[in-house]
C-alpha positions in Angstrom: 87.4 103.8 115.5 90.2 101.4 114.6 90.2 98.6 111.6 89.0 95.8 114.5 86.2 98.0 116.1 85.3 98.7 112.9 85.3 94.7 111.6 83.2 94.2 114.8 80.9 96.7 113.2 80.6 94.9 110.3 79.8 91.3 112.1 77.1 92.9 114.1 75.3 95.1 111.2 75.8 92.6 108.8 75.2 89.3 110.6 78.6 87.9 109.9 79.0 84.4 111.9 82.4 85.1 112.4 84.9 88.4 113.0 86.9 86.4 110.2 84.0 86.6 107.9 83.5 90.3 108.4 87.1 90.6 108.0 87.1 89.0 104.3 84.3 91.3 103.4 85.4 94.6 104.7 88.9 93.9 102.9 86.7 92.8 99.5 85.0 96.1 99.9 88.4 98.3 99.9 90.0 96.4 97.4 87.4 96.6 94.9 86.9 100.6 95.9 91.1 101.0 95.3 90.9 98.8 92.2 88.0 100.9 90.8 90.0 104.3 91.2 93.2 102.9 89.5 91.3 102.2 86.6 89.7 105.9 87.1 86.3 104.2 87.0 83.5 106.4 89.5 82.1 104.1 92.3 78.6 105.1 93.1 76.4 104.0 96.0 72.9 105.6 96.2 72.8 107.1 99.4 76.2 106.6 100.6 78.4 108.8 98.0 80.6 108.5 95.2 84.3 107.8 95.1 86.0 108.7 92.4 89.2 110.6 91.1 90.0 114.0 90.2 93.4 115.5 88.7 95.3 117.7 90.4 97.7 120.3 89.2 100.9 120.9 89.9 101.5 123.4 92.7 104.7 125.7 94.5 104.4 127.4 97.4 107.0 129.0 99.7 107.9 127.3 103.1 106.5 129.3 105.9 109.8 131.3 108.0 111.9 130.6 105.3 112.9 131.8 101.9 112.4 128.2 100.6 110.2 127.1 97.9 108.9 123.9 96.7 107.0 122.5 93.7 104.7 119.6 94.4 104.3 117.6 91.0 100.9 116.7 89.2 99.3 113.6 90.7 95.8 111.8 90.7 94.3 111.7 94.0 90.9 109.9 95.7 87.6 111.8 95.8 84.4 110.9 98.3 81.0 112.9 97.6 78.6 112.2 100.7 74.9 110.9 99.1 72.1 113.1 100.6 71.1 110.1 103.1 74.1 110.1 104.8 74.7 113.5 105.3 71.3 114.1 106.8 72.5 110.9 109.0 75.3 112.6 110.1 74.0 115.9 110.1 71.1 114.2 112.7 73.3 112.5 114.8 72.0 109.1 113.8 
């Protein structure tokens, strides 16, 4: 599903009078998400899941075929925990 399938999505579910109107709010809804996990803060949503951010370590590996390694540095990178509603949607075929 692409961003404007999506946004169409949105103006159906959510009774938006207009694509634009669906638009602003799907773009409020992944700003706020983004500026939530910058600050580190967990976003919950009961029966949806949980966003949040987890620390990763650093890690080398060697490059498959080669005698080439490579260290990949310590970052902070996005988490998403399905609630249990919407992995019994899925998991249904709702």
């Amino acid at each position: 599903m692409t961003k404007s399938d999506f946004v169409e999505l949105v103006q159906k579910n959510g009774e938006y009078e207009s694509k634009a109107a669906a638009e602003r709010a799907v773009k409020a809804f992944t700003t706020s998400i983004t500026e939530a996990l910058v600050s580190k803060e967990p976003v919950s949503l009961v029966g949806f899941g949980t966003f949040s951010t987890v620390e990763v370590g650093e890690k080398s590996g060697k490059i498959p075929g080669t005698d080439k390694t490579y260290t990949k540095a310590a970052h902070t990178a996005p988490k998403f925990k399905m609630g249990k509603t919407l992995k019994d949607a899925v998991a249904a075929g709702k």
